[in-house]
C-alpha positions in Angstrom: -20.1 10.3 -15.3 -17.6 12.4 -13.1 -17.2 9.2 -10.8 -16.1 7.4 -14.4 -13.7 9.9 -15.2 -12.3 10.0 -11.7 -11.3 6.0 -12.3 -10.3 6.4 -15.5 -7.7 9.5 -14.0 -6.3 7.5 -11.2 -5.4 4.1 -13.6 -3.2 6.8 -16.1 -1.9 8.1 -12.9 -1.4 4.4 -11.5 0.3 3.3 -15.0 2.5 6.4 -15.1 3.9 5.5 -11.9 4.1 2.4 -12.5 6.2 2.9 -15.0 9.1 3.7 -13.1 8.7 2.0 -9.7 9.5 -1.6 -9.7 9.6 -4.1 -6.8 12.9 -5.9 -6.5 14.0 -9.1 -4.5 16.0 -6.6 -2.0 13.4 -4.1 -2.0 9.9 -4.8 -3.0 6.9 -2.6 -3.7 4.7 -2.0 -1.1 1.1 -1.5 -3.3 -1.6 0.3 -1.8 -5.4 0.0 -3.0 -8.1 2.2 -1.3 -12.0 1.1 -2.2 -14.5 3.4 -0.7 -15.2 1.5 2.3 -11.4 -0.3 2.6 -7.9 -0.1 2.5 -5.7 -2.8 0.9 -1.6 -3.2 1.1 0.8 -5.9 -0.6 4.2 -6.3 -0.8 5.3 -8.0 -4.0 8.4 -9.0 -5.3 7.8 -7.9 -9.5 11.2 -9.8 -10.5 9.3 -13.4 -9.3 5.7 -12.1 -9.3 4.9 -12.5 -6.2 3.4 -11.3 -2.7 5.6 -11.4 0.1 2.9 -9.7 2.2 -0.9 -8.6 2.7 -3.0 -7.0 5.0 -6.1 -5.4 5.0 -8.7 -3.4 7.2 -11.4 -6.3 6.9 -10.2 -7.8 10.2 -9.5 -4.6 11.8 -13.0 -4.3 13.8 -14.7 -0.6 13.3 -13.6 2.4 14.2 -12.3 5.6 11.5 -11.3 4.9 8.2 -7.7 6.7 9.3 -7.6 4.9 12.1 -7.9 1.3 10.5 -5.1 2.5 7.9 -2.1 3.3 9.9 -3.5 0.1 12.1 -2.6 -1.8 8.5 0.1 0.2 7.5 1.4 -1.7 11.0 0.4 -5.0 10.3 1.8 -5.4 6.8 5.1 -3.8 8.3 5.1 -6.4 11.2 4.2 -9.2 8.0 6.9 -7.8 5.9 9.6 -7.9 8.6 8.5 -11.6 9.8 9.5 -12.8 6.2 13.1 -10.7 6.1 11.9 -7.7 4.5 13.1 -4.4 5.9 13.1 -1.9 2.9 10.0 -1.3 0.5 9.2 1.1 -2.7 6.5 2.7 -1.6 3.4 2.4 -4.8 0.5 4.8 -3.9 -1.1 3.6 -7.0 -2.3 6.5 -7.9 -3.9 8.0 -5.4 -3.2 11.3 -4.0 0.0 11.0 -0.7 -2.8 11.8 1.8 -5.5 10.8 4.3 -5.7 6.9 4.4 -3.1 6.4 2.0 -0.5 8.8 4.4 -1.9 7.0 7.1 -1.0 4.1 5.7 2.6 4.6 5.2 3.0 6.4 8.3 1.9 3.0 10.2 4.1 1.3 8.5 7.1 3.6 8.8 6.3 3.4 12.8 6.5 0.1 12.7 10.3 0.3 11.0 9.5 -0.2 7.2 11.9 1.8 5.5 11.1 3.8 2.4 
């Protein structure tokens, strides 16, 4: 039941923000998802509801969880940049600005993503 409530925490949080970040054609949203064993990141373009962008860790090979984040925080920087995008709203989707997530965006920021 805790694990249930946890979800059902996160989506409010994930709506609220929502709510006021929007991905535009000059900047889109860079949307993170984070499963227990994975770590997802697309850049979409809201106005024509579409992805510009996706990586993930599936092809990443193993190693830490971290590790495999900021390597696809990277990737989907490199992705973004190969189809003219250089700035992003960042979307944590409701997850907490640490660990993979942080990771994440710190990759990404390395690899000249601005946001």
């Amino acid at each position: 039941m805790p694990s249930e409530i946890r979800r059902i925490a996160r989506k409010r949080r994930h709506v609220r923000v929502r709510e006021r970040v929007a991905g535009t054609g000059e900047r889109p949203r860079l949307a993170v998802f984070r499963s227990l064993s994975h770590i997802y990141a697309q850049v979409i373009d809201d106005r024509s509801g579409r992805t510009v962008a996706a990586a993930s860790d599936l092809d990443m090979g193993t190693g830490k969880k971290s590790v495999k984040a900021k390597q696809v925080g990277k990737a989907i920087a490199e992705r973004a940049k190969a189809k003219g995008v250089g700035e992003v709203v960042f979307d944590r989707g409701g997850y907490r600005y640490h660990g993979r997530v942080k990771a994440l965006a710190e990759g990404a920021r390395e690899s000249g993503l601005k946001f």
